[in-house]
Structure formats: structure tokens, C-alpha cells
C-alpha positions in Angstrom: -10.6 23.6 -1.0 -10.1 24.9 -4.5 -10.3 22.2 -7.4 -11.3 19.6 -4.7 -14.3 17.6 -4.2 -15.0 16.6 -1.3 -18.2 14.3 -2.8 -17.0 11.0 -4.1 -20.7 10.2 -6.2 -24.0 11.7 -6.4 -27.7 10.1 -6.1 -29.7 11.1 -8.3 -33.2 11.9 -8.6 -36.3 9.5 -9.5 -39.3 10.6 -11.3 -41.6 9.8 -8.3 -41.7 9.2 -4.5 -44.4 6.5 -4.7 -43.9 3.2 -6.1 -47.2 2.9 -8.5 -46.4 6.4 -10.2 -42.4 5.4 -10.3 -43.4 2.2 -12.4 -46.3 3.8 -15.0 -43.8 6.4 -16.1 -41.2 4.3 -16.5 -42.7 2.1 -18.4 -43.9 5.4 -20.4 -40.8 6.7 -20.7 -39.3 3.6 -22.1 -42.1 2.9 -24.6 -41.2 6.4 -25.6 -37.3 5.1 -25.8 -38.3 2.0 -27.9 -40.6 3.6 -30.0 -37.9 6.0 -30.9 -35.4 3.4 -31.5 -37.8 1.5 -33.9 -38.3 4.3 -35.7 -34.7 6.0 -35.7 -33.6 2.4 -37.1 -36.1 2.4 -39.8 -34.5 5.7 -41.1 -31.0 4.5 -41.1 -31.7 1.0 -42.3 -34.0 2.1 -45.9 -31.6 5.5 -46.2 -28.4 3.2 -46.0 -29.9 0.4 -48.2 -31.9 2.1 -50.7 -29.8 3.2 -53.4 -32.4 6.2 -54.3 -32.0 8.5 -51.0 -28.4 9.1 -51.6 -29.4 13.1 -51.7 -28.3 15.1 -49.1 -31.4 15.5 -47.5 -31.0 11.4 -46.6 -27.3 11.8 -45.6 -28.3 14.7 -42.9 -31.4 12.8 -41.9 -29.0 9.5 -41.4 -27.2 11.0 -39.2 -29.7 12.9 -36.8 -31.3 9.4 -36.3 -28.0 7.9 -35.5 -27.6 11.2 -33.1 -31.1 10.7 -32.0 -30.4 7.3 -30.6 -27.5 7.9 -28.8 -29.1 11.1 -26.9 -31.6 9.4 -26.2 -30.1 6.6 -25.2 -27.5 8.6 -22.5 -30.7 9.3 -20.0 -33.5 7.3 -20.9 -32.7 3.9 -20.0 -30.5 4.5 -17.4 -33.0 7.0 -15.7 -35.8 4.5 -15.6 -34.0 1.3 -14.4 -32.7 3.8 -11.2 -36.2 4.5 -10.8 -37.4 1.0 -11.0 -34.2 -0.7 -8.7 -34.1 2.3 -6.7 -30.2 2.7 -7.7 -29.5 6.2 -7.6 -25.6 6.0 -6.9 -23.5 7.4 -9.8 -19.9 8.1 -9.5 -18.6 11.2 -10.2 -16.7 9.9 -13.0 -19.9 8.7 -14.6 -21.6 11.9 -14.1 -18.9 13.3 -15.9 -18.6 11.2 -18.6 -22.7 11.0 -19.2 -22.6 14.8 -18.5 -20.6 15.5 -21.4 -22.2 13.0 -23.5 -25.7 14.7 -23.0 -23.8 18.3 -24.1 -22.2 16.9 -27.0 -25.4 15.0 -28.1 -27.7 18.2 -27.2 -25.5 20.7 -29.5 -25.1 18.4 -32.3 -29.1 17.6 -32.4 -29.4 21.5 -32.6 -26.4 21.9 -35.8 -27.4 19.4 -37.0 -31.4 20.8 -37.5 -29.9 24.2 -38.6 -28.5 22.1 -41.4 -31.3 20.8 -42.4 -32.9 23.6 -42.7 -30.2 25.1 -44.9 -30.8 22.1 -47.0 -35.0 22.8 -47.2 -33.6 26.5 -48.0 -31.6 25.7 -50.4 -33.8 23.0 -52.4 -37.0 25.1 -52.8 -35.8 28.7 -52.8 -32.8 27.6 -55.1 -33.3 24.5 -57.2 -31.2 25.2 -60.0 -28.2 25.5 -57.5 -28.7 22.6 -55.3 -26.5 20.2 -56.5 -23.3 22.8 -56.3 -24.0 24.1 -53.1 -25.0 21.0 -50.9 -22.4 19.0 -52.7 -21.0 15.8 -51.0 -18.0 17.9 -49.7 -19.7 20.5 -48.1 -22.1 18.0 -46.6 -19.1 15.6 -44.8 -17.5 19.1 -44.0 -21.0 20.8 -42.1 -20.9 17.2 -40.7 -17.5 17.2 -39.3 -17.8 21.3 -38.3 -20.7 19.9 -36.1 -19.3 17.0 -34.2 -15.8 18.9 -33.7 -17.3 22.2 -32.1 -19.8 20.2 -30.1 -16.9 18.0 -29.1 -14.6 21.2 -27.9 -17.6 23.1 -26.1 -18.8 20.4 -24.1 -15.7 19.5 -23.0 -14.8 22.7 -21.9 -17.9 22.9 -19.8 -17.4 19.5 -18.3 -14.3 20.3 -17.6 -15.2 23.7 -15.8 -17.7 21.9 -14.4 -15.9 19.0 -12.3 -13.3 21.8 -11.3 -15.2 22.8 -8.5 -15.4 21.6 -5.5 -19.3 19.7 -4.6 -19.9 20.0 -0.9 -23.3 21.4 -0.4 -25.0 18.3 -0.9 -24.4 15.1 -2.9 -28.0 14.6 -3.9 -28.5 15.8 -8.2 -32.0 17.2 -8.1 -32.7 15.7 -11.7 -32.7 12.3 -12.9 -29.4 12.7 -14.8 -26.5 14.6 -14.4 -27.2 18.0 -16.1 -25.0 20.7 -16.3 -27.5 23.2 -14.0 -28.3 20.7 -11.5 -24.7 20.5 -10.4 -23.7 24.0 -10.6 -26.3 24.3 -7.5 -25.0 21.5 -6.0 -21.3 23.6 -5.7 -19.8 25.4 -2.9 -17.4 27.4 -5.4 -17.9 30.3 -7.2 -19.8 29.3 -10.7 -19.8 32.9 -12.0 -17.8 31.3 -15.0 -19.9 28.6 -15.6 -22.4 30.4 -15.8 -21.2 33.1 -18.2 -19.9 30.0 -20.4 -24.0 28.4 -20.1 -25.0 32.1 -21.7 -22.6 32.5 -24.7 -23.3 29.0 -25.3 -27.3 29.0 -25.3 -26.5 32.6 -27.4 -24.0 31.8 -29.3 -24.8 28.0 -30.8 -28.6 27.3 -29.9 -29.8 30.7 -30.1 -28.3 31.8 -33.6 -29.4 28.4 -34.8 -33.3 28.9 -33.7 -32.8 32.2 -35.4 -31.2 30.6 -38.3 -33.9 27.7 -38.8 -36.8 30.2 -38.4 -35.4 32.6 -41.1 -34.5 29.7 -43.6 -38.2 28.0 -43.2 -39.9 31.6 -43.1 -38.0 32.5 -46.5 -39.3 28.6 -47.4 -42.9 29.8 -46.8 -42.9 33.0 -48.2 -41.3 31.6 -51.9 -44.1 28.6 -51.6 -46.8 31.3 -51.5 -46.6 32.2 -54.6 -47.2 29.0 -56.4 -50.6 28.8 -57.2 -51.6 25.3 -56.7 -53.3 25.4 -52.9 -52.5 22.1 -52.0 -48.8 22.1 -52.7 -48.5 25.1 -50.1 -50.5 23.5 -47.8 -48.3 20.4 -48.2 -44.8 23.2 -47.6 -47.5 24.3 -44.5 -48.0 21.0 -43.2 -43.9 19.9 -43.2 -42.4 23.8 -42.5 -44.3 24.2 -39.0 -43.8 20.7 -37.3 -40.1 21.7 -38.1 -40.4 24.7 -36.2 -42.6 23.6 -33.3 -40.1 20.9 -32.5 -37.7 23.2 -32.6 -38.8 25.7 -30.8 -39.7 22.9 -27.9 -36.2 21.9 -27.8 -34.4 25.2 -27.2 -37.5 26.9 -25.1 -37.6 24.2 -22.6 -33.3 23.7 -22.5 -33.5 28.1 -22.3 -35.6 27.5 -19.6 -33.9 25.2 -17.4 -30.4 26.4 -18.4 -30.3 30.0 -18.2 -32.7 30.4 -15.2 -31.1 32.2 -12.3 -29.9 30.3 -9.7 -31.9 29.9 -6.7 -31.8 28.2 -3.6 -35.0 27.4 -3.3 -36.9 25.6 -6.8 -39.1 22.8 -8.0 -37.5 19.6 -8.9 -40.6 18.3 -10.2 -41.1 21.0 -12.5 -37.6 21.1 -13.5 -37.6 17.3 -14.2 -40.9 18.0 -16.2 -39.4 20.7 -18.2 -36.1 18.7 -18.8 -38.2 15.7 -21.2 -38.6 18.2 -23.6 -35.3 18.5 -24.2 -33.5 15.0 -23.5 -37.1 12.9 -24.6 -39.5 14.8 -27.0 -37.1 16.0 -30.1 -35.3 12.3 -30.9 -39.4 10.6 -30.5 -40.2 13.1 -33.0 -38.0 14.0 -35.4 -38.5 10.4 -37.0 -42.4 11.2 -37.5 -41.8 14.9 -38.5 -38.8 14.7 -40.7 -38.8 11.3 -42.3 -41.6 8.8 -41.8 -44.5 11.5 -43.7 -42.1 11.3 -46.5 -43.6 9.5 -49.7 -39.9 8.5 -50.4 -39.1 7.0 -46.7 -42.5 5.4 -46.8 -42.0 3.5 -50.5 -38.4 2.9 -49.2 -39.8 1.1 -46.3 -41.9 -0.8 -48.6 -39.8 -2.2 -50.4 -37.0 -2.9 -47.4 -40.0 -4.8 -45.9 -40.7 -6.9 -48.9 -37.2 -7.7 -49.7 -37.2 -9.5 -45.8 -40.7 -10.7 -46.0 -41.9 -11.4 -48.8 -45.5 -11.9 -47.4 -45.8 -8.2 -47.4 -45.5 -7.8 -51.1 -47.6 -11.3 -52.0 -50.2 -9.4 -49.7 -50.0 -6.1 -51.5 -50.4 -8.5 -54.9 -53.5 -10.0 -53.8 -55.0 -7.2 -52.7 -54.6 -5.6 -56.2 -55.6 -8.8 -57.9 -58.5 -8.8 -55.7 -59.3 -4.8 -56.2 -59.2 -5.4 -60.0 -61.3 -8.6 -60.1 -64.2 -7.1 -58.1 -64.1 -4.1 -60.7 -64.3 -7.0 -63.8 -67.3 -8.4 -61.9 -69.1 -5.1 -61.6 -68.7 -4.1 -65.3 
């Protein structure tokens, strides 16, 4: 029976038993999924156009909303219309293909925020060497180290993964196909699989938390010591989100991933757990990392009143209007 499966697909999982509950978080779920869309977009539309964020800041931040859509858009979608058709079927060449997909997504999301944070390092701790050190080379090279190590691990654990032979039960308990929901659904031995889930949650998400938490606490300690209060309460106010974010991300992942195996667990807790991973991080990584900028924000400005021009007659009146009411006063 080795390297043979005897299941042909797998059903997966919906987010509720009863109807009601199926539809409200759905339709929570995929407000969540627009939401994130619209504001993913608005990153990569005003840092593509806008000829002023051509830093590297706005090439890293490009490309995690481009990564942000597609990982969201793997489970999301897909997870809601099963629970609203009630079409849980997948084949098992879909569960592959959207199994590696999620992996690919997940470890680039995580490089790609240890990045960043290199960049935030870099900028405030060493200004005067910015521009040679995150130079347009090394940026496309971090970028292309990212994508082809994610690329190679994930396949290798997809690989290792639809090896084994599935005859316990045909039934995903999750609403996608995640890598620790099938290992439980194996009769083989997953020993190696395991092992490989450990030196990868060690090796890549692990050294990156601790990577992204040493860069922002170095960030923190060199804005202490400028004296103006509100500019550290500004490095406060943009450093922690940062690290709350991340730490949801790999805590929850940790959680679900490198728990033993059992043969008797929650799926409802599991699932919960799970949208802190494959939801929460693309929904705010838009708000936290780009949209409080004063940059983005005039960038989206002025994107909005090159395609409507209303916005910017409105803005004029308003001024015209705020001026006039001061003449009248004096």
C-alpha cells in the first residue's frame, strides 16, 4: 500500500453545521476578502503609478499586496462558496495544487515581512547608508531569494505529502486543504513529515520572528534617544502593529502546525485558530503598513483626482470656502 492512495478526493470542512450561522460568516469572511482586495489594490495601483514611491520601502510593500491577494485569495473565496453550495468535493489533485499554493504563499508573506523590517532597520538606525545597502539589486535579489526558497520547500512538502497513502478517512477536518489536517487523515507513517513541518516552522518562520523582533527592537531603542516625544510616539505607534501582526501570524500557524498529533481534537478550534493565519495578516497589513502612511495617503489623493476630478474640485471649494469664512470674520 506504500505510495498509494486509496482516496480519490476529499470533503472538506464548512465553518458551521447550521444554515443561519454558515451564511453570516460567510458573508463575514468575504467582506473581510473584499475589503482586503480594495485595499491591497489601492497599494499597488498609487505605488505603481506615482512616480515618488519608487524607494524600496514601496517596491517591498508592492509586492506583499500582490502576495496578500493571492493568499488570500487560495482559501477565502473558495471556502465560503463550499459553505454556501454545500460543495465540499475537492479532488486530490486540487488539494494538492491549492495545498502548495497556501505553503508557497504562507512562507513568502513571512520573508517577505523580515524584509521589511530589514528595510525599517536599515532606514532609521542607518540613514546615511541606505541607499548602498537596499540598492535596486539587492532588493530584486531578496525578492527572487524569497519566491525560489518558498517555491523549493513547499514543494517538497507537497510532495512528501501526497506520497502517502489516505485511507483513514476522506473527510479534511478544515475548510482547506492544510498541510496538518491531512497528515491525520494518513494511514502511513508521517514521522518525516513531521520532522520536515519542525525545521521548517524553525528554520524559516521562526528565525524570521526572531529576526523582525530584533530589527524593530534595535528600531525602538535608536528612536529613544531623540528627544522630540511625538516623533517616538509616532516610531511607537508604526513599530508595534508590525510586531503584533506578526506575532499573530506565526503564533496561531505554530499552533496549529507543530501541535502533536492526536486522534481525538477540535475542528472548531482548529478552524478558529487557522484565520489568523490564512485571513487576519493580508486584511491588515494594508492598514498597518501602508494606508497610515502620509505618503500612501497623498498618493491616493492625487490617483483619485486624476480619475475623478470631483474629488479635487471638492477639496478646492472646501478651501475657497474655509478662506472666505475667515475674510468675513476679520
Amino acid at each position: 500500500m506504500a505510495n498509494t492512495s486509496l482516496v480519490t478526493e476529499f470533503f472538506l470542512e464548512v465553518f458551521a453545521e447550521t444554515w443561519e450561522f454558515r451564511v453570516l460568516l460567510s458573508v463575514l469572511f468575504l467582506l473581510v476578502y473584499l475589503c482586503s482586495l480594495l485595499g491591497n489594490l489601492t497599494i499597488i495601483i498609487v505605488t505603481t503609478v506615482d512616480q515618488t514611491l519608487k524607494t524600496p520601502m514601496y517596491f517591498f510593500l508592492r509586492n506583499l499586496s500582490i502576495l496578500d491577494i493571492c493568499y488570500l485569495s487560495i482559501t477565502v473565496p473558495n471556502a465560503c462558496i463550499n459553505s454556501l453550495t454545500d460543495h465540499r468535493n475537492i479532488s486530490v489533485a486540487g488539494c494538492a495544487a491549492q495545498n502548495f499554493s497556501f505553503l508557497f504563499c504562507a512562507l513568502v508573506e513571512i520573508l517577505f515581512l523580515a524584509i521589511i523590517a530589514q528595510d525599517r532597520y536599515v532606514a532609521i538606525c542607518k540613514p546615511l547608508l541606505y541607499p548602498v545597502i537596499m540598492n535596486h539589486q539587492f532588493c530584486v535579489q531578496m525578492t527572487l531569494a524569497s519566491l525560489l526558497s518558498s517555491l523549493v520547500i513547499a514543494s517538497v512538502h507537497t510532495f512528501k505529502t501526497f506520497q502517502l497513502s489516505f485511507c483513514n478517512s476522506n473527510v479534511v477536518p478544515q475548510f482547506f486543504c492544510d498541510l496538518p489536517a491531512l497528515l491525520r487523515l494518513s494511514c502511513s507513517d508521517t514521522f518525516n513529515n513531521n520532522l520536515l513541518i519542525l525545521l521548517t516552522d524553525i528554520g524559516v518562520s521562526g528565525s524570521c520572528f526572531v529576526f523582525i523582533a530584533i530589527s524593530y527592537i534595535r528600531i525602538l531603542s535608536t528612536v529613544l534617544k531623540i528627544p522630540i516625544k511625538r516623533e517616538r510616539g509616532k516610531a511607537f505607534s508604526t513599530c508595534v502593529p508590525h510586531i503584533i501582526v506578526v506575532s499573530v501570524f506565526v503564533s496561531s500557524a505554530a499552533y496549529v502546525y507543530l501541535r502533536p498529533p492526536v486522534i481525538t481534537f477540535e475542528v472548531v478550534q482548529e478552524m478558529i485558530v487557522s484565520v489568523f493565519y490564512t485571513m487576519v495578516p493580508p486584511f491588515l497589513n494594508p492598514i498597518i503598513y501602508s494606508l497610515r502612511n502620509k505618503q500612501i495617503k497623498e498618493a491616493v489623493r492625487k490617483v483619485m483626482s486624476q480619475v475623478f476630478p470631483i474629488f479635487e474640485y471638492k477639496r478646492n471649494i472646501d478651501f475657497w470656502w474655509y478662506f472666505r469664512q475667515k475674510e468675513l470674520i476679520k
